[in-house]
C-alpha positions in Angstrom: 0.0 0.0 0.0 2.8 2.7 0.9 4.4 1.3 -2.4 1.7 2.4 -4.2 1.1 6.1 -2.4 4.7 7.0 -3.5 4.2 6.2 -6.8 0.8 8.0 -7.1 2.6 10.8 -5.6 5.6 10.9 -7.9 2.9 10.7 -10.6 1.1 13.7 -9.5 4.6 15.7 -8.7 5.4 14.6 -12.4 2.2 16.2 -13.8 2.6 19.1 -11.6 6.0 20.0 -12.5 5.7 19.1 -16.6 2.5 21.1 -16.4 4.5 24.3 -14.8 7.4 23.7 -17.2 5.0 23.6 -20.2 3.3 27.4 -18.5 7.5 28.3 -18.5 7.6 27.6 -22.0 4.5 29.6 -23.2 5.6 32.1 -21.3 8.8 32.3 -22.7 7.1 32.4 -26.0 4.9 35.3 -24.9 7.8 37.2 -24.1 9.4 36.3 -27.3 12.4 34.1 -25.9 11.8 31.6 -28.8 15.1 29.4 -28.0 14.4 28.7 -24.7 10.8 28.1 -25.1 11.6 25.9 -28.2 14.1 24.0 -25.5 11.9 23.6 -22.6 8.4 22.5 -25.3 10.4 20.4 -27.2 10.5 16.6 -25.1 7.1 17.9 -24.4 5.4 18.2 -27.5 5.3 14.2 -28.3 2.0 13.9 -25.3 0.7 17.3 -25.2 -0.9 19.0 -28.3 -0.8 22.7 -26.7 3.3 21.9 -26.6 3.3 21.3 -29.8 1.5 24.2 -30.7 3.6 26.9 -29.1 6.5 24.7 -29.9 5.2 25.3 -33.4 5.2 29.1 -32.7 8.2 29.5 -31.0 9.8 28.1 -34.2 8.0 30.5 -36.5 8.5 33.5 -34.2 12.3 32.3 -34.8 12.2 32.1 -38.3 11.8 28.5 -39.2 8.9 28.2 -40.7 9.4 24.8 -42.8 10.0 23.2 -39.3 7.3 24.7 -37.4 4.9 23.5 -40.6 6.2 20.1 -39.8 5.5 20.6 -36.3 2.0 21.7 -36.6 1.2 18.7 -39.1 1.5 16.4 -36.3 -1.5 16.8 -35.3 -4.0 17.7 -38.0 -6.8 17.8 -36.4 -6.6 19.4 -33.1 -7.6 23.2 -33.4 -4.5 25.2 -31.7 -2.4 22.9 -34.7 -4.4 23.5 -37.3 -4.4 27.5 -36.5 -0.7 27.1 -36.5 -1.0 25.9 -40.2 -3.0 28.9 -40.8 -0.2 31.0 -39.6 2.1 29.3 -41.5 0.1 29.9 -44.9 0.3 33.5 -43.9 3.9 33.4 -43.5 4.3 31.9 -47.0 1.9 34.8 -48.5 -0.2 32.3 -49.6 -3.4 35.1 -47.0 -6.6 33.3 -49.3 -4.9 29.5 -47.8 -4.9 31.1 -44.6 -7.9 32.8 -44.4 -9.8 29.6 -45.1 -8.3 28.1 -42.7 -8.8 30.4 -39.6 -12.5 30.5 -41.1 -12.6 27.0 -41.1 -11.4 26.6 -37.2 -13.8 29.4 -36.3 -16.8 27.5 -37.9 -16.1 24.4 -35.4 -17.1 26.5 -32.6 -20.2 25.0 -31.0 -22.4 27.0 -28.7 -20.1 27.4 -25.4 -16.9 27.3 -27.1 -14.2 29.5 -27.5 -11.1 28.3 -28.0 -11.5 27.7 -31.8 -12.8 31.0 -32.1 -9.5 32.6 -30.3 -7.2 30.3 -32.5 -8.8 31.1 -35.7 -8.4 35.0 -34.7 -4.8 34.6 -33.6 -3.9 33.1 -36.7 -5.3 36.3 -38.6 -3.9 39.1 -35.9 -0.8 37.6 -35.7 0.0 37.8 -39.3 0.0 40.1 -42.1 -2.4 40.2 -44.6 -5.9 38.7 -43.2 -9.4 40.0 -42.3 -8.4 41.4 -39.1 -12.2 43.0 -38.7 -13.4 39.2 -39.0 -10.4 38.3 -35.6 -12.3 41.4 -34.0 -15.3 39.5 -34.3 -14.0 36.4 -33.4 -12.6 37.5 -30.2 -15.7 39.4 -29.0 -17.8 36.2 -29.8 -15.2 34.3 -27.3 -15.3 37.2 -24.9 -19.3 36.8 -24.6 -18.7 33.2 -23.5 -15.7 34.2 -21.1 -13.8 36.4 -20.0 -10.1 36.4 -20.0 -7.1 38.4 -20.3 -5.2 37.0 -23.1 -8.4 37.3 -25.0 -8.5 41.0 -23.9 -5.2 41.6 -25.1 -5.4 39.6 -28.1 -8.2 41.7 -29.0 -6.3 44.8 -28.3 -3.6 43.4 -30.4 -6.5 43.0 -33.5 -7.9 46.7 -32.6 -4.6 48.2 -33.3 -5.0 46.8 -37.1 -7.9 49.0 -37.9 -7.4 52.5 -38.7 -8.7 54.5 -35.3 -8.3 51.2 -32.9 -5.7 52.8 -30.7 -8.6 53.4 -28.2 -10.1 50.0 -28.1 -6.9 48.6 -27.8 -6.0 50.7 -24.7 -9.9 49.9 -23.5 -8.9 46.1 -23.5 -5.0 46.2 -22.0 -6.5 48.7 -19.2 -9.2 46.1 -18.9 -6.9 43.5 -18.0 -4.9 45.6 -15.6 -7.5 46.5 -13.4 -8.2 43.5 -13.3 -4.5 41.7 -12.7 -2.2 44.4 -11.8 0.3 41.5 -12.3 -0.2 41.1 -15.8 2.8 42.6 -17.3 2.3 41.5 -20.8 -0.8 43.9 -20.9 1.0 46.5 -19.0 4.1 46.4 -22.0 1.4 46.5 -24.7 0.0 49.8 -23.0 3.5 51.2 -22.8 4.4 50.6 -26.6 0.5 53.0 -27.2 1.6 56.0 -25.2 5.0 55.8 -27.2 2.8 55.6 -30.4 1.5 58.3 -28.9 4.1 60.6 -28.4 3.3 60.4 -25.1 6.6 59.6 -23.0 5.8 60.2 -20.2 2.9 57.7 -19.6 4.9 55.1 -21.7 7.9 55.2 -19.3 5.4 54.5 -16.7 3.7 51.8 -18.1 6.9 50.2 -18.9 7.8 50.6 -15.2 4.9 49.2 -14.2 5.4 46.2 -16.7 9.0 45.4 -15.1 7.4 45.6 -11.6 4.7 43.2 -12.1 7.3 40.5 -13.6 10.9 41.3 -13.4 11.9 38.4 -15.3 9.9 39.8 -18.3 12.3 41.5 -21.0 10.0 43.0 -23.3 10.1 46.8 -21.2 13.6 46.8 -21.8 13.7 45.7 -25.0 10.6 48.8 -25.7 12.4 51.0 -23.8 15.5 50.6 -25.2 14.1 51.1 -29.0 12.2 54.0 -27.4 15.3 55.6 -26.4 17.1 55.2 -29.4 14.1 56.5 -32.1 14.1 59.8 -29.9 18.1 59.8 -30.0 18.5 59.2 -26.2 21.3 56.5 -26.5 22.7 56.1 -23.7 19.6 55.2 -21.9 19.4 52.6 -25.1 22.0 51.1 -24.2 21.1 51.1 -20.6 18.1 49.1 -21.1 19.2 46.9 -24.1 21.7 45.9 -21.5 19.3 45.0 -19.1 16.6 43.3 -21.7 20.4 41.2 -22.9 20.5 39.6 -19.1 16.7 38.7 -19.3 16.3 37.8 -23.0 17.6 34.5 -24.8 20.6 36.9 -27.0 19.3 35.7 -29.9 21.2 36.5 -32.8 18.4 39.6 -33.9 19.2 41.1 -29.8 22.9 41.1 -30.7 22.5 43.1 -33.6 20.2 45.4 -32.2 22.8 45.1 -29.6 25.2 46.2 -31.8 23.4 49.3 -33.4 23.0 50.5 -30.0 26.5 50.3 -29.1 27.3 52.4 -32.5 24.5 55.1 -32.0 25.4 55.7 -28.5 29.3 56.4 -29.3 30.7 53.0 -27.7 32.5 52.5 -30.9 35.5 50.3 -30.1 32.7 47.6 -28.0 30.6 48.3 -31.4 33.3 47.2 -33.1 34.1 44.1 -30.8 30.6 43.2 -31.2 30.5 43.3 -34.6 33.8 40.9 -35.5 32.1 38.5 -32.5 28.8 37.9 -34.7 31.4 37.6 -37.9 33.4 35.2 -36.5 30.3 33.3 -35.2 29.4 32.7 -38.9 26.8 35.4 -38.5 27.7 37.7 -41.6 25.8 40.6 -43.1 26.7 43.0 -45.2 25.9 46.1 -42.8 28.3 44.7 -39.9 31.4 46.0 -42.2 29.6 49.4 -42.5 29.1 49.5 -38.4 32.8 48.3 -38.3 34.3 50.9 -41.4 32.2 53.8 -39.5 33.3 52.9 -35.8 37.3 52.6 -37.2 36.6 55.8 -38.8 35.3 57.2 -35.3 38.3 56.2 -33.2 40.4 57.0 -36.2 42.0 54.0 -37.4 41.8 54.8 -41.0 43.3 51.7 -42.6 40.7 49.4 -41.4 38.3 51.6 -41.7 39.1 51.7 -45.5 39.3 48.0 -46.0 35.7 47.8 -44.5 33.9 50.7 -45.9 35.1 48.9 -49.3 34.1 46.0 -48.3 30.4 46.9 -47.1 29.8 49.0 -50.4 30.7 45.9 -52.6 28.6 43.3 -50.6 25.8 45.4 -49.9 22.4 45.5 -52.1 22.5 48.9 -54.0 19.3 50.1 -52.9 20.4 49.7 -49.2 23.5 52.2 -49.8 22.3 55.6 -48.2 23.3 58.8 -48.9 24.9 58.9 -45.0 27.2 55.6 -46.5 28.6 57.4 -49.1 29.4 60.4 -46.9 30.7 58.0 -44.5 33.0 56.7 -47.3 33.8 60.4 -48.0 35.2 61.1 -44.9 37.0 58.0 -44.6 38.7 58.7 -48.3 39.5 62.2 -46.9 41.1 60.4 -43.9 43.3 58.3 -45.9 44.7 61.5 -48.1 42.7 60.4 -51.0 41.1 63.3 -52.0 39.5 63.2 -55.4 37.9 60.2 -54.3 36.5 62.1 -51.8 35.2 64.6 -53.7 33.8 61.8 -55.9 31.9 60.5 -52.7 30.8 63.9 -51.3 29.0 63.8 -54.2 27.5 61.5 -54.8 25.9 61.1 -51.4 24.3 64.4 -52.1 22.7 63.4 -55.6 21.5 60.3 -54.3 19.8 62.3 -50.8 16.5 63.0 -52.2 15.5 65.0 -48.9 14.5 68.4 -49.5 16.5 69.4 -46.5 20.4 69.1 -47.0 21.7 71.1 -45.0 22.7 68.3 -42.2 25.0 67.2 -45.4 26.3 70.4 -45.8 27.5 70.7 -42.7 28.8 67.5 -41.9 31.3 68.0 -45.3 31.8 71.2 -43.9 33.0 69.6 -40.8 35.0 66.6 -41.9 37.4 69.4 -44.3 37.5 72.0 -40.8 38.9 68.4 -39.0 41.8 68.3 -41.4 42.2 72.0 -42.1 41.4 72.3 -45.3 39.9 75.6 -44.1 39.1 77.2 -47.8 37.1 74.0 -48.6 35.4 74.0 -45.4 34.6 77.6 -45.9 33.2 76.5 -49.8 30.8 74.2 -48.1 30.2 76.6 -45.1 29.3 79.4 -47.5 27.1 76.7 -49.5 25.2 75.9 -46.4 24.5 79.5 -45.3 23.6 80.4 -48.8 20.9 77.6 -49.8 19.6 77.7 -46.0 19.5 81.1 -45.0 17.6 80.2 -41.6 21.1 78.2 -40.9 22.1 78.6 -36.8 24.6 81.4 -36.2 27.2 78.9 -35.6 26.9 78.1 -39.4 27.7 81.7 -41.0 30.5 81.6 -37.7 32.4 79.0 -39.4 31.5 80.2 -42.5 33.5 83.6 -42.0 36.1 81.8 -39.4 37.5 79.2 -42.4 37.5 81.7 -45.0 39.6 83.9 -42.9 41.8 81.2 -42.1 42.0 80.5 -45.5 43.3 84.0 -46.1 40.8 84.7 -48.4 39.7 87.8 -47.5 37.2 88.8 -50.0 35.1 85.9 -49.2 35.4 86.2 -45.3 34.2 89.9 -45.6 31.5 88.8 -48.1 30.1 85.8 -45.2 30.9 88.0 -42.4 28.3 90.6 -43.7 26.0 87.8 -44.0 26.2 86.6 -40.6 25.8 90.2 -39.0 23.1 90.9 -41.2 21.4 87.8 -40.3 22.4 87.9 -36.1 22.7 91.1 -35.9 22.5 90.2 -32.0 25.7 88.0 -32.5 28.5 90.0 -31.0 31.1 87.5 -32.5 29.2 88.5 -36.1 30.8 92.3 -35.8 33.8 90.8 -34.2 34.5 88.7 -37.1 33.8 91.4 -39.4 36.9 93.9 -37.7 39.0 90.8 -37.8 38.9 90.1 -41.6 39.5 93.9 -42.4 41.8 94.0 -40.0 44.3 91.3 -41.9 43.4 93.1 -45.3 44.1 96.4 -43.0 47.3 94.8 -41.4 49.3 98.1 -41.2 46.3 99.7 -39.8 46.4 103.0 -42.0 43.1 103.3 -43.2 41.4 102.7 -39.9 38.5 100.1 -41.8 38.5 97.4 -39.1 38.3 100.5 -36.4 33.8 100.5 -36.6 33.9 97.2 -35.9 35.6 96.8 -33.5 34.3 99.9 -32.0 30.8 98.3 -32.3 31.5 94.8 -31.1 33.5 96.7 -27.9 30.0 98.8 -27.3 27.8 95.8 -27.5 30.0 92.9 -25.1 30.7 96.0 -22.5 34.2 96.3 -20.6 33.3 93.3 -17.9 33.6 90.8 -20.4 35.6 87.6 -20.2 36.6 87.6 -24.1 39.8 88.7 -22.9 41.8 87.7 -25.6 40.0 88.9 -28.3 39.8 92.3 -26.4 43.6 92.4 -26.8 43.0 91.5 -30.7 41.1 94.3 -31.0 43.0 97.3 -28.7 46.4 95.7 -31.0 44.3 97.0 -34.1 43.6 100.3 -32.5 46.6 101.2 -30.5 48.5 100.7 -33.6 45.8 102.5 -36.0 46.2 105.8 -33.3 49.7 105.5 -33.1 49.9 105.4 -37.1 47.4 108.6 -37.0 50.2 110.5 -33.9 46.8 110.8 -32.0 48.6 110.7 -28.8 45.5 110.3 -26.7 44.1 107.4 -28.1 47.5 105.7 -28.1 48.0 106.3 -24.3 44.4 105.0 -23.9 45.1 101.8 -25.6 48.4 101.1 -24.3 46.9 101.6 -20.8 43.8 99.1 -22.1 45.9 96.2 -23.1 48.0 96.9 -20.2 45.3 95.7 -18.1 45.1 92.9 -19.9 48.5 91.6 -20.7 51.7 93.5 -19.4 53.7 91.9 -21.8 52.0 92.4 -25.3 54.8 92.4 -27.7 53.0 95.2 -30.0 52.1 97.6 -26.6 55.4 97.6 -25.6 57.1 98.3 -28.8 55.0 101.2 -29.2 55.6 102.1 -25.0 59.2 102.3 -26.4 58.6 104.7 -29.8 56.8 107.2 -28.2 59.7 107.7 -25.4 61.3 108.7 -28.6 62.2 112.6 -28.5 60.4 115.0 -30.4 62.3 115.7 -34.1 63.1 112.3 -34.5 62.5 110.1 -37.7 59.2 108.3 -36.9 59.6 104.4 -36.7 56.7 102.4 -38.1 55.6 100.1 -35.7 54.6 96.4 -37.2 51.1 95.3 -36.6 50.3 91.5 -36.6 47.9 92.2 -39.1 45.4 89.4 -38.0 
C-alpha cells in the first residue's frame, strides 16, 4: 500500500512540474524568448498538443517556418495545430490558404466554445495580410462566452490593425490591468501605445509598471530601449538593451540590435568588438562591415576603416546604400589622403539624398574638411550651407566667415561675415569677425577700416567681459591705427587698455618704447600683426 502512495505521488509531482514547465515555455514564448521556449516544449510536444502548438510558434516566431509546418502537421486535427497551419500559410503569402483556414477553425465552434474562435483569430492578428475585422469579431464572440485576459489583449492586439483602434486597444489592455495588476504583458502592450502616442511620459510609466509586475519579463527593456534610441536618447538605449540582454535569450536579432545600439550611442571600439564576435560566429551581413568601417573611422583607425567601408559597399544591395554611407565613405577617403575620391563620394551622397533638407550634409562635409584643415574647402561648403539655407544657426555663418579667414581669403570672409551680421545682428562674435577680416586686409592699420567694428563689437560685449583675448586683438588694431594717426591720446588709452590685460604684449610695448622717442626724431613704423 505505501508502495503504491509513493508512486501515485511521484505521478502527481510529475504532472505538476511538466504542467509548470510547459506554463514556462509559453511564457517564454509570450515574451518572445523563442530558443528557450523551443528548448523547454520540445520533449514535451510528443504527449501534449498545446506543446506542440507553441513549440510550433516559437519556431516560427524564430524564423523556421518549414519546421514549425512540420511541427503543426502532427497533429492535423486538433484546433490550436491546425491555426498554427493557418499561420504558417500567412507566412508563405499564400493570406486566401490562410484565411480559409482560420475560417474554417472558427466554424467548429459550437455554442459554449471558444477556443476555436481565439485560434482562428490569432492566426489572422498575428500575421500580415488577413481580415483582421473578422479576428475582431471572433474575439468578441469568445469574450461573450468568457472572459479572459489574453483574450482582452489579443483583442487589443487586433484593434490596433484597424485605422482609429488605438482606443479599443488601450480599453482592453486597461481592462486586463484592473483586473491583474500583475499582468505585465498587458501593462508592456500599454506602454508601446503611449509611445505611439508621443506620449513619454505615460509610456515610461507603463513600462515601469510592466518590469514591476514580472521582473523576469524583458519585453520593457527591450521597448524601452528602441524607445530611447528613435528619440536619439542613446545612452539610456544602451542602458536598457543591456538590461533586456540579461533577461532575454541573445538571440542572434538582440545582438544586432545590440550592436546598433552600441554604434549610436558612441561605444565605438565595443561596437566594433561586437560586430567581429557575430562575424566570427558565422553570422555575416553585409551592414556589420559598415558599423565596423564607420566605428574605425570614429576612433580614427583609417586603414581598417578603409578596408571595411570597401568592403560593405561591394557586398551590400545597392538600394540599401544611403546617402549617410557614401558620406561615411567620404570622410574615410578624406582620412586616408585620397582626396578626389573624396570629392567623388561627397557627391554622390548628395545626388542620391532626395531629402528636401540638406543642410545636415552640408555641414557634416563642412565639418569633416575643418577636422583636417582644409579651411578654404570647409569655408566652400560653409558658404554653401548659409547660402541655400539662410535660416542656418549662427554657428553656421560663424564658421563660415572663421574658415575663409583662415584661409586668407579675405574677400570671401568679408563677403560671409556681412551675411552673418546681417542675419544675427544680436551676434557680438558676427561684428567681431567682421573687424577681424578687415583688419588682416588692414594689417598696417592705416586706413582705420577694421576700427567701426571693433568699436561696435566693444560697445555691444561691454568692458566686464571675459573675451579677454579677443579684447587684446582688438585694442592691438587700434593702438596701432592711433599711433599710425600720432593721435597721442588714443595711443595712451590703448596702451593703458591692453595693459590691463597683458603687461607683456609684444606690440604695446614696442609702441611704449617709440613714443619715449624725443620729439624731431624720424618716426619708426611700428609692425602690426595684421590678424
Amino acid at each position: 500500500m505505501k508502495k503504491y502512495i509513493i508512486i501515485a505521488a511521484a505521478a502527481l509531482f510529475s504532472i505538476s512540474a511538466n504542467a509548470q514547465t510547459l506554463q514556462d515555455g509559453i511564457k517564454n514564448y509570450k515574451y518572445e524568448c523563442y530558443s528557450q521556449a523551443i528548448q523547454i516544449l520540445t520533449p514535451l510536444a510528443p504527449t501534449s498538443t498545446i506543446a506542440n502548438y507553441y513549440l510550433g510558434l516559437s519556431q516560427l516566431g524564430s524564423g523556421k517556418t518549414a519546421e514549425a509546418k512540420a511541427t503543426f502537421a502532427k497533429y492535423p486535427e486538433d484546433i490550436a495545430n491546425m491555426a498554427g497551419l493557418a499561420r504558417v500559410s500567412f507566412k508563405e503569402n499564400n493570406v486566401a490558404i490562410g484565411m480559409q483556414q482560420a475560417e474554417a477553425i472558427a466554424g467548429k465552434a459550437r455554442k459554449k466554445e471558444w477556443e476555436p474562435l481565439k485560434y482562428a483569430a490569432d492566426a489572422i492578428t498575428y500575421s500580415d495580410g488577413g481580415n483582421y475585422q473578422e479576428a475582431i469579431d471572433w474575439y468578441k464572440k469568445a469574450l461573450a462566452i468568457t472572459d479572459n485576459a489574453d483574450l482582452h489583449i489579443s483583442l487589443g492586439d487586433a484593434d490596433q490593425h484597424i485605422l482609429g483602434g488605438g482606443g479599443d486597444a488601450m480599453n482592453n489592455y486597461e481592462g486586463v490591468t484592473g483586473k491583474d495588476p500583475k499582468n505585465s504583458l498587458a501593462f508592456s502592450r500599454i506602454g508601446a501605445l503611449w509611445y505611439a502616442a508621443k506620449n513619454y511620459n505615460l509610456a515610461l510609466e507603463s513600462y515601469a509598471k510592466a518590469k514591476e509586475a514580472d521582473p523576469n519579463n524583458p519585453l520593457p527593456y527591450r521597448d524601452l530601449a528602441r524607445a530611447y534610441a528613435r528619440s536619439g536618447k542613446y545612452d539610456q538605449a544602451l542602458q536598457n538593451i543591456e538590461q533586456y540582454l540579461k533577461l532575454s535569450c541573445k538571440s542572434t536579432d538582440d545582438e544586432i540590435e545590440y550592436m546598433d545600439i552600441l554604434f549610436q550611442a558612441k561605444h565605438f571600439k565595443e561596437a566594433i568588438n561586437k560586430a567581429n564576435e557575430l562575424i566570427n560566429s558565422g553570422v555575416i551581413k553585409p551592414r556589420f562591415y559598415g558599423i565596423l568601417a564607420y566605428s574605425e573611422y570614429e576612433i580614427q583607425d583609417s586603414v581598417n576603416a578603409l578596408k571595411h567601408v570597401r568592403m560593405y559597399i561591394a557586398q551590400q544591395d545597392p538600394a540599401k546604400i544611403f546617402p549617410g554611407d557614401y558620406l561615411y565613405y567620404a570622410k574615410i577617403m578624406m582620412m586616408n589622403h585620397q582626396s578626389d575620391s573624396a570629392d567623388y563620394y561627397f557627391n554622390k551622397s548628395l545626388t542620391t539624398d532626395t531629402s528636401k533638407n540638406k543642410s545636415d550634409a552640408y555641414r557634416s562635409i563642412a565639418e569633416t574638411f575643418k577636422s583636417i584643415k582644409e579651411w578654404g574647402k570647409a569655408g566652400v561648403w560653409y558658404n554653401r550651407l548659409i547660402t541655400e539655407y539662410p535660416e542656418s544657426q549662427p554657428l553656421d555663418y560663424f564658421w563660415a566667415t572663421v574658415m575663409y579667414y583662415y584661409a586668407k581669403d579675405y574677400n570671401k570672409a568679408a563677403a560671409s561675415g556681412e551675411k552673418y551680421e546681417t542675419k544675427y545682428p544680436d551676434q557680438p562674435s558676427s561684428t567681431y569677425w567682421r573687424g577681424r577680416v578687415a583688419a588682416a586686409v588692414d594689417s598696417e592699420a592705416k586706413e582705420g577700416t577694421a576700427l567701426p567694428f571693433f568699436t561696435k563689437w566693444l560697445d555691444k560685449i561691454g568692458a566686464n567681459t571675459d573675451k579677454k583675448n579677443d579684447m587684446k586683438i582688438a585694442y592691438e588694431y587700434m593702438l596701432l591705427y592711433y599711433y599710425n594717426k600720432e593721435d597721442k591720446d588714443n595711443t595712451k588709452k590703448y596702451i593703458d587698455l591692453i595693459n590691463g590685460i597683458d603687461p607683456n604684449d609684444g606690440l604695446k610695448k614696442q609702441i611704449e618704447e617709440l613714443v619715449k622717442q624725443p620729439k624731431g626724431a624720424t618716426k619708426t613704423p611700428a609692425k602690426g600683426k595684421g590678424k
